[in-house]
Structure formats: structure tokens, C-alpha cells
C-alpha positions as CSV (number, residue, x, y, z in Angstrom):
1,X,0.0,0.0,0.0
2,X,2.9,2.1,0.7
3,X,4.9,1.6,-2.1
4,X,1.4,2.2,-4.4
5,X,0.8,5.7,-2.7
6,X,4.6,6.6,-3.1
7,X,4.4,5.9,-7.0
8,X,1.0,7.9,-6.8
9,X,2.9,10.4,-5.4
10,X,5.4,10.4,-7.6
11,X,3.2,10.4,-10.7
12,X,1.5,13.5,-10.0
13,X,4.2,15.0,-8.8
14,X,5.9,14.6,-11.9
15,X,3.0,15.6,-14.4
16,X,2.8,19.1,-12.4
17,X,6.3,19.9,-12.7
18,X,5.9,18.9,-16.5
19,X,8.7,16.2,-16.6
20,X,6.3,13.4,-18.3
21,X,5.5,15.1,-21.9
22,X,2.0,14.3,-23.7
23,X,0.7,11.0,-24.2
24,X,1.1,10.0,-28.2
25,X,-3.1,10.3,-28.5
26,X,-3.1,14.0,-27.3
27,X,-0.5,15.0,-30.1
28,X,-2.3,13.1,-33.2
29,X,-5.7,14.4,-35.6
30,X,-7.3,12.6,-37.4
31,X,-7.5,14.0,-41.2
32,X,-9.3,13.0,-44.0
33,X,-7.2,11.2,-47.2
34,X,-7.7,9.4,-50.4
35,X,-8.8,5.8,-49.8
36,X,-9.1,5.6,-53.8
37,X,-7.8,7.6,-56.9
38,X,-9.9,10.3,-57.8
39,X,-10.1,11.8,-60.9
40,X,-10.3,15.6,-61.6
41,X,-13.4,17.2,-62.4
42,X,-14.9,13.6,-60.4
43,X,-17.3,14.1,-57.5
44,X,-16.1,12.7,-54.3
45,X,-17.7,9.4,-53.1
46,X,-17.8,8.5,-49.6
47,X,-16.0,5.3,-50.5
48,X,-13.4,7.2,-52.1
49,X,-12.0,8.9,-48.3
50,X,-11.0,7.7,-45.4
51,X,-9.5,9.7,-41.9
52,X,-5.9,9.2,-40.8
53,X,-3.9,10.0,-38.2
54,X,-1.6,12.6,-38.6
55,X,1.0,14.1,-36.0
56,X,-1.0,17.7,-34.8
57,X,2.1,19.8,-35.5
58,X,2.6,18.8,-39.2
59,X,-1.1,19.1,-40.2
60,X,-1.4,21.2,-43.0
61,X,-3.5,24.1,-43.4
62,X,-6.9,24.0,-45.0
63,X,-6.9,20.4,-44.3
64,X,-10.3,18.4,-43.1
65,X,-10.8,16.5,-40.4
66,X,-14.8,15.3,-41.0
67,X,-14.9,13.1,-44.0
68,X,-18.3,14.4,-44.4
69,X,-16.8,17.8,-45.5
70,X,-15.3,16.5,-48.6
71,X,-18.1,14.3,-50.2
72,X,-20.2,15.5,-52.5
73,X,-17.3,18.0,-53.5
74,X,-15.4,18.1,-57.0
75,X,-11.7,17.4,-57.3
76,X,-10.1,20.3,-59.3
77,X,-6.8,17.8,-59.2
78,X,-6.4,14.4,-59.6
79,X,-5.8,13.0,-55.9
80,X,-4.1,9.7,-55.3
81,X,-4.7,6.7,-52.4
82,X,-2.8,8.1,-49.4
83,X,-2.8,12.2,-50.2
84,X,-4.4,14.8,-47.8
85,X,-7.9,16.4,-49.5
86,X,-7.2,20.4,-49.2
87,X,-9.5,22.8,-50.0
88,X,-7.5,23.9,-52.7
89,X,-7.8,21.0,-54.7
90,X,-11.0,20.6,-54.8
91,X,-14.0,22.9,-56.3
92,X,-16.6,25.2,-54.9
93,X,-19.1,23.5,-52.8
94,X,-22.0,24.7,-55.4
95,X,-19.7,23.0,-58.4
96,X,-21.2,20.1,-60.0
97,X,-18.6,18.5,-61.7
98,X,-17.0,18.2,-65.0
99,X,-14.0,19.6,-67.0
100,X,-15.7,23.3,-65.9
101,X,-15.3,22.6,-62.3
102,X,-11.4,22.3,-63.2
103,X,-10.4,25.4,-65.0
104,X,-9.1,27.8,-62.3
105,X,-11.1,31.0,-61.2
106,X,-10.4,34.0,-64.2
107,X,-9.5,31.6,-66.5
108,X,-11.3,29.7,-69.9
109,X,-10.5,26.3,-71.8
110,X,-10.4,26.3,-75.5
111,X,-10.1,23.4,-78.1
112,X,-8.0,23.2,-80.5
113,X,-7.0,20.5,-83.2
114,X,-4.0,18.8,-83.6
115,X,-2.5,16.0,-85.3
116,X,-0.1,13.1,-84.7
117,X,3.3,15.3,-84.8
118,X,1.3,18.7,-83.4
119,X,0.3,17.1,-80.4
120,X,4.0,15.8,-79.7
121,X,3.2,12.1,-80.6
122,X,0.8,12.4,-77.9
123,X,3.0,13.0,-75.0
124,X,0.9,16.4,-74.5
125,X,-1.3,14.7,-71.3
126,X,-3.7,16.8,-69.1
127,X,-1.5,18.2,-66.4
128,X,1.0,18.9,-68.6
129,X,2.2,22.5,-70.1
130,X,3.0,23.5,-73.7
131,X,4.1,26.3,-75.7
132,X,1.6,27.3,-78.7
133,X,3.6,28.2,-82.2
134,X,2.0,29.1,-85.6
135,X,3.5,29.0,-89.1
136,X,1.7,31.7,-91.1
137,X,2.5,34.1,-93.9
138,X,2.9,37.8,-93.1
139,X,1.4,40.8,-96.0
140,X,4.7,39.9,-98.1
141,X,3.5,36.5,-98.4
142,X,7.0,35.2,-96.7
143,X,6.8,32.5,-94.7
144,X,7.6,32.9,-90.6
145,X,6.7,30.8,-87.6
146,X,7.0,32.5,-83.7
147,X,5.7,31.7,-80.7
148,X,2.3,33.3,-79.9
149,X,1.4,31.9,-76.5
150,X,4.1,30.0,-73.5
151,X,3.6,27.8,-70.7
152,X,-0.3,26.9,-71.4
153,X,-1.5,23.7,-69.3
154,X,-3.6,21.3,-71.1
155,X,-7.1,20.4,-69.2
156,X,-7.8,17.8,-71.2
157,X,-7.1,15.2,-74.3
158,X,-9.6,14.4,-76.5
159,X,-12.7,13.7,-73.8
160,X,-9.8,12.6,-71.0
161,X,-9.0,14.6,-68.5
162,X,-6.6,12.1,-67.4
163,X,-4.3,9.8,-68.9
164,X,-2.0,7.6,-67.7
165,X,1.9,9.3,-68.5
166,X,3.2,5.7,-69.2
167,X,1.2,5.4,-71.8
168,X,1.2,8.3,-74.8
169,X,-2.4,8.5,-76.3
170,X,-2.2,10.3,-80.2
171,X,-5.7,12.5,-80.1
172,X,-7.1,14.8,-82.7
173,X,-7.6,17.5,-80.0
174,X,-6.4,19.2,-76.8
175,X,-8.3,21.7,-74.4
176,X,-5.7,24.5,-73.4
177,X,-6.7,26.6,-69.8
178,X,-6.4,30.5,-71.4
179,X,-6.9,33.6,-69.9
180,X,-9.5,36.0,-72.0
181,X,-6.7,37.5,-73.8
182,X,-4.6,34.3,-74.6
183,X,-7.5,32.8,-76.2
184,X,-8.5,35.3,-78.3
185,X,-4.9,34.9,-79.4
186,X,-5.1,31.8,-80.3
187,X,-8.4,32.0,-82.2
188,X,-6.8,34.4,-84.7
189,X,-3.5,32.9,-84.8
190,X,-5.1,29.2,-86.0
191,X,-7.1,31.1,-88.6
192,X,-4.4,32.8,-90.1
193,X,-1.7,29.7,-90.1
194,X,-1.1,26.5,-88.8
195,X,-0.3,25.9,-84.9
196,X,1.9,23.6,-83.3
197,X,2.3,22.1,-79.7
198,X,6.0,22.2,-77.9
199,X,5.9,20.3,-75.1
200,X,8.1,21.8,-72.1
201,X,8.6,20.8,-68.5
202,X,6.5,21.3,-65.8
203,X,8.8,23.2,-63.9
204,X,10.1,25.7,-66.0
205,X,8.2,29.0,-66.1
206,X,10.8,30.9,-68.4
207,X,9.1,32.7,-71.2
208,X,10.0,32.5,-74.4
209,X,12.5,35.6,-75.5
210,X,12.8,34.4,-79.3
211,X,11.7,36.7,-82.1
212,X,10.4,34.4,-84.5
213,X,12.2,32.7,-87.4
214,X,12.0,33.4,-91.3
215,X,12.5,31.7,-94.0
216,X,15.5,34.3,-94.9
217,X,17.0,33.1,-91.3
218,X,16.6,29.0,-92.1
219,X,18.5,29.1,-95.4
220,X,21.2,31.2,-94.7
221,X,22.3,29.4,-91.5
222,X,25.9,30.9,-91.9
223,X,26.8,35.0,-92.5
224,X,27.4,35.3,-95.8
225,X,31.4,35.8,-96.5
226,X,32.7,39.5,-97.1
227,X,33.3,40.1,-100.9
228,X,36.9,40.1,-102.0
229,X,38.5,43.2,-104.0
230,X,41.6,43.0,-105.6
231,X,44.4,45.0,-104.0
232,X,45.1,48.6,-106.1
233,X,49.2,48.0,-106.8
234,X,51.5,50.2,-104.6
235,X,52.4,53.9,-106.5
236,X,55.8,53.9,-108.2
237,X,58.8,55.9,-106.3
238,X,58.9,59.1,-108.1
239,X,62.4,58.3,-109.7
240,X,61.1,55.5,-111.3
241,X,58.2,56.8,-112.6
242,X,60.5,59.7,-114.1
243,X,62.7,57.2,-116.0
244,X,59.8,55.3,-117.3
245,X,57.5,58.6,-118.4
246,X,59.2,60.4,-121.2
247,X,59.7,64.8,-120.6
248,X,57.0,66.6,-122.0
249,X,57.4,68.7,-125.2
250,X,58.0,72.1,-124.4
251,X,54.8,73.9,-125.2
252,X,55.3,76.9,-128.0
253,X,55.2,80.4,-126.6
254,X,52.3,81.7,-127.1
255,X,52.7,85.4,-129.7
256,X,52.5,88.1,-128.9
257,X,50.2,91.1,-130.0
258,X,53.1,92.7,-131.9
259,X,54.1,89.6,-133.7
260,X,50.6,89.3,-134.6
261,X,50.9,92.8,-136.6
262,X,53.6,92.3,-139.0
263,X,55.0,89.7,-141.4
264,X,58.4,89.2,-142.1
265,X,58.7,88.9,-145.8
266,X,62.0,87.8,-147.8
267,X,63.4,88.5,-151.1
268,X,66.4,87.3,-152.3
269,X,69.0,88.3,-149.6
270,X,67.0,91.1,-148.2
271,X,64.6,90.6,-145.2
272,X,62.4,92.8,-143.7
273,X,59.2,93.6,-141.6
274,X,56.0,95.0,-143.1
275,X,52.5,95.4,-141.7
276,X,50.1,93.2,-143.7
């Protein structure tokens, strides 16, 4: 009895002094996960969630801890078996599912068609981001091709708005998530030429700096070489150029006004000026 009271004792003693730390239930919630994949634009089945312990301190924000809170909702994201719902994967409460209930708030999803080599052998998946080209000719009717919109993420493939990334799926259209302005872009540039998809990573949010290409810039890949001019020969030394040149004739005096006046006339021995 002694020895019960004294551990008692010591028990409480302890736990006011704070020497024993929190039991491991007291620092665990319970937050709700994916039992199941979900899809996006998919409404959330009860099935599909399950709750989980998690350790308090590391529990994200905007996380749920009611399974009841996320069913009935629409995942903006595809979620996979094990992954924390948060709110910002998933839709409005009001949303009722679809490829609409994906497209992020200010944005709008166009289609466009493609073909086996636009849409990158089909390696252009939903989730992934591409860079939109067009090949046109300008008022010269010379061919150029530049880069009208960069870093667009494709909502969808065909009807799919997910695919499997293992497994490359050739479609005859993609669904591209525009702002306003990008898609009006777009519209005109795939009425006035032909557009292309370059597929880029994920990562990378670098926009494109190039100015476009012509046809002037594909065939002359090179600069073109300087033209060559003979070299003008060196000027002779002025010696040698005296010995080669012959002197000049002296030029006759020219008369003068009194010569002009009077002829010299001869006869026989005598000789003699006379005015004419």
C-alpha cells in the first residue's frame, strides 16, 4: 500500500512539474485522405475517403478532419490513395462536376485540333504545359513561324481529362486553360496559319524571349562571306616613274600682240618687216 501511494505520489508529482510530456493520442488528428484515386473534375464518393492520423504539429492548413466535409465536392486535381484532401484542390461546394469545375477561377478552356506530330506524338497529357507556335505568312506573303502563347496547361485530351503518363495517347484535340486574352490569341493565330504544340517541362516558367524565325533566317544558316577586291598596286617611287615617263614637249610660246601685226617677208637676200 505504501509503495502504491509513493508511486502515486510520484506520478502527479511529476505531471505538475511537466517532466512526463503528452501522451502520443493527445498529439495526433485525425485528417481525411484518399482511400481511392480520384479523378479531376470527379465528385467525391464516400468510399473514395477515409481519416488518418496525422502528428498535430505537421497538419497542413486547410486540411479536413470530418470526412463528411469533402463528399459531395469536385476534385479540381487528380488525388491519389494516401494524399491529404485540401480545400484547394478541390472545387466550390456549389460546383457540380466536370472539365468546368477544373479550370481555375479567371481563367477559360479552348479546343483546339491537332495532329499526330502537333500534339507531340501524344505526350501532350492533361496536367501537362505546352508552348503554342504558328506557321503563317505575313502581307509579303514570306513565310515565318514565332511563338504566340508560352507555358499553357492542357485540361484535357480528347474527352480525357486524365491519362496515364506511361502510356502516350495520339488524339485529334487538346483543351488549353487560357486567360481572356490568350484565347483570343489563339483564335486568330489558328485562322491565319497553322499551330503547333512544344511540349516543355513542368517546372520551367521561363518565357519565351525568341523573335520568331523566317525563311530568310533557315536558309542562310551561316553569314554570308565578305566580298573580296583585288588589292590597287603600290604607286611607283617618283624616280622610277621619271625614268619610265618620257619629258614633255615644251609647249610653244604663245605670240604676242606685236608679232601678230607684221610679217616678215624675204626677197632674195633682203629681209624685212612689213604690216600686212
Amino acid at each position: 500500500m505504501a509503495l502504491l501511494l509513493g508511486a502515486l505520489a510520484t506520478f502527479f508529482a511529476a505531471k505538475s512539474l511537466g517532466l512526463l510530456g503528452p501522451s502520443a493520442a493527445s498529439t495526433e488528428v485525425m485528417l481525411v485522405v484518399a482511400a481511392s484515386p480520384i479523378a479531376a473534375g470527379q465528385v467525391i464518393e464516400s468510399g473514395q475517403v477515409k481519416t488518418m492520423a496525422w502528428p498535430q504539429g505537421k497538419a497542413p492548413e486547410q486540411s479536413f478532419s470530418k470526412a463528411s466535409a469533402v463528399v459531395g465536392r469536385v476534385a479540381k486535381h487528380p488525388v491519389y490513395p494516401g494524399e491529404l484532401l485540401l480545400e484547394p484542390k478541390l472545387a466550390a461546394v456549389d460546383a457540380r462536376g466536370g472539365l468546368a469545375s477544373t479550370i481555375e477561377s479567371g481563367k477559360r478552356a479552348i479546343s483546339v485540333g491537332v495532329n499526330e506530330v502537333v500534339g507531340v506524338t501524344g505526350f501532350a497529357l492533361p496536367g501537362s504545359y505546352v508552348d503554342v507556335l504558328v506557321s503563317a505568312k505575313d502581307a509579303a506573303n514570306a513565310p515565318f513561324a514565332t511563338t504566340v502563347l508560352t507555358r499553357i496547361k492542357v485540361l484535357a485530351v480528347a474527352q480525357d481529362t486524365e491519362t496515364d503518363a506511361t502510356k502516350p495517347k495520339v488524339v485529334k484535340a487538346v483543351t488549353l486553360e487560357l486567360t481572356p486574352s490568350e484565347a483570343e490569341k489563339l483564335d486568330l493565330a489558328r485562322s491565319i496559319g497553322t499551330l503547333s504544340l512544344v511540349l516543355r517541362n513542368e517546372n520551367d516558367t521561363a518565357v519565351a524571349g525568341s523573335d520568331g524565325t523566317r525563311l530568310s533566317d533557315i536558309l542562310r544558316s551561316a553569314p554570308p562571306e565578305p566580298v573580296r577586291v583585288a588589292p590597287s598596286p603600290a604607286p611607283a617611287p617618283a624616280a622610277a616613274q621619271a625614268r619610265a615617263k618620257p619629258p614633255a614637249a615644251p609647249r610653244p610660246a604663245r605670240p604676242t600682240s606685236d608679232e601678230t601685226d607684221t610679217v616678215t617677208s624675204i626677197r632674195g637676200i633682203a629681209k624685212r618687216e612689213e604690216q600686212p
